[in-house]
C-alpha positions as CSV (number, residue, x, y, z in Angstrom):
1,X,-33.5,-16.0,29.7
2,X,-33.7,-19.8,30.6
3,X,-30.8,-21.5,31.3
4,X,-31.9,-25.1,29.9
5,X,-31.8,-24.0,26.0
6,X,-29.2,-23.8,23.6
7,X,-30.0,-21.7,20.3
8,X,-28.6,-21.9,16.5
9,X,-30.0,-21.0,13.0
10,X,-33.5,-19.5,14.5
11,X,-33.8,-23.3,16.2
12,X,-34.1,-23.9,20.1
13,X,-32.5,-27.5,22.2
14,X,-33.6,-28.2,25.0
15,X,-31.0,-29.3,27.6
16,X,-31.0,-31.3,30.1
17,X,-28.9,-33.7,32.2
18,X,-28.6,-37.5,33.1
19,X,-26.7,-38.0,35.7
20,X,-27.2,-42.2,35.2
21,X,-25.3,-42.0,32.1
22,X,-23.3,-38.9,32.9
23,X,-23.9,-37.1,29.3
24,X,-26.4,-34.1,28.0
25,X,-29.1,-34.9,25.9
26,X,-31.6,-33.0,24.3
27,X,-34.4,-32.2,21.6
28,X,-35.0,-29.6,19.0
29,X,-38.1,-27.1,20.1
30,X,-40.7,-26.0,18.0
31,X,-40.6,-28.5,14.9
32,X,-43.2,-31.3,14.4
33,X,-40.6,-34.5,14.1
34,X,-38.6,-35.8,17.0
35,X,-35.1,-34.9,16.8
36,X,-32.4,-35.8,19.5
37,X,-28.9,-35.0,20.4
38,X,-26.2,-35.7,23.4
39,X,-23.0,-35.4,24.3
40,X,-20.8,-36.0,26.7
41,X,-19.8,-32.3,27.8
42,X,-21.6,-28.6,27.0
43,X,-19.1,-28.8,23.6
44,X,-20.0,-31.8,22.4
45,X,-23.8,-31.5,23.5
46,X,-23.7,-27.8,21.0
47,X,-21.9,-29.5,18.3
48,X,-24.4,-32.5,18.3
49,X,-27.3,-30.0,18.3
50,X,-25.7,-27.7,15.4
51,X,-24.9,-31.4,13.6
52,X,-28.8,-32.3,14.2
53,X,-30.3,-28.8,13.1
54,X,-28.1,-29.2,9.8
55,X,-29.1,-32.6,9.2
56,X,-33.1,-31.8,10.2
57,X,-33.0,-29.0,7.6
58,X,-31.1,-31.1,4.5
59,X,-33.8,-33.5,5.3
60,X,-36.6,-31.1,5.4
61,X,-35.1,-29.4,1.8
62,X,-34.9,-32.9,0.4
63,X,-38.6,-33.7,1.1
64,X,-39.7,-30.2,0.4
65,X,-41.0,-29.7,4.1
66,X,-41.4,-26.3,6.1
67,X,-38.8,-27.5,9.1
68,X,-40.8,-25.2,11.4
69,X,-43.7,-26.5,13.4
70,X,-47.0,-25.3,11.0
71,X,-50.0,-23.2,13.5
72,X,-53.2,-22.0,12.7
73,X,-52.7,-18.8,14.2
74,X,-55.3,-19.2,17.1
75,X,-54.5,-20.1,20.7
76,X,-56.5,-21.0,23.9
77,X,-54.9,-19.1,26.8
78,X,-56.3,-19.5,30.7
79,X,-55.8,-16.2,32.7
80,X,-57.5,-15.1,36.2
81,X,-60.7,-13.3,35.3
82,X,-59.4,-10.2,36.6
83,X,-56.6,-10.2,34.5
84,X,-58.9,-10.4,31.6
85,X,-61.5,-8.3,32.4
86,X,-59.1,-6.1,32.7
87,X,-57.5,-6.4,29.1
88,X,-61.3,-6.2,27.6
89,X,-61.0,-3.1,29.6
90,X,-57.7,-1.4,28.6
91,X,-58.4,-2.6,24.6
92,X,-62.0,-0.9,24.6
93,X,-60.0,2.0,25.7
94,X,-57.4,1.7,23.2
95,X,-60.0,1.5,20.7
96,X,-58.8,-2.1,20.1
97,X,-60.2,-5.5,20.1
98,X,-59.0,-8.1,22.1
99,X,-57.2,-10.1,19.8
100,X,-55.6,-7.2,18.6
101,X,-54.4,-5.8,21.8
102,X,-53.1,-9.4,22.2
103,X,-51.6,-9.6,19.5
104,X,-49.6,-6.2,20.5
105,X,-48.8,-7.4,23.5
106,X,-47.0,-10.6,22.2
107,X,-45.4,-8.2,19.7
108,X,-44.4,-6.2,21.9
109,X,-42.4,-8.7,23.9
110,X,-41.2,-11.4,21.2
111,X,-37.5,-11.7,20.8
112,X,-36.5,-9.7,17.9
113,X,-34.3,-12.8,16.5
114,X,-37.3,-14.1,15.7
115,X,-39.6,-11.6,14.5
116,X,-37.2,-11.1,11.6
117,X,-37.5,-14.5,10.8
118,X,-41.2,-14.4,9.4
């Protein structure tokens, strides 16, 4: 678990410090607008990000836009050669394809949180 997010309603913040203007700031993860929040401590940096996800999400009802980021479902990934040979392998064994022994993997290892959110 990363130390540099903050989570609420199924969104991720990133966090991060400036120590020129002594305050958190961050974005929300994951959506296809920019959206921003600081604050001057950890309390007021969560309650600006809780303020921001409520506001992105009125605004995204309002307009009748999906507030998550849209994908196509297809990925480009860059692995050593072994490590893919390797998965061919163990999916041919499995009686799998690759994309589907991927897919598992991923599965496998996603944060529960979120798999109940599709």
């Amino acid at each position: 678990m990363t130390e540099n997010i903050i989570e609420y309603k199924e969104f991720i913040g990133s966090v991060n410090y400036s120590d020129g203007d002594e305050c958190f700031y961050g974005k929300i993860e994951g959506i296809n607008d920019l959206v921003t929040f600081e604050g001057g401590s950890v309390k007021e940096l969560k309650k600006a990000f809780q303020q921001a996800v409520n506001d992105y999400l009125s605004l995204c009802a309002e307009a009748g836009k999906e507030p998550y980021k849209s994908v196509k479902g297809s990925f480009n990934i860059r692995i050593e050669p072994k490590l893919h040979y390797d998965a061919i392998y163990t999916a041919l064994k499995k009686g799998m394809s690759l994309n589907q022994f991927v897919a598992e993997a991923i599965k496998n290892n996603i944060d529960k949180k979120v798999l109940n959110h599709s």
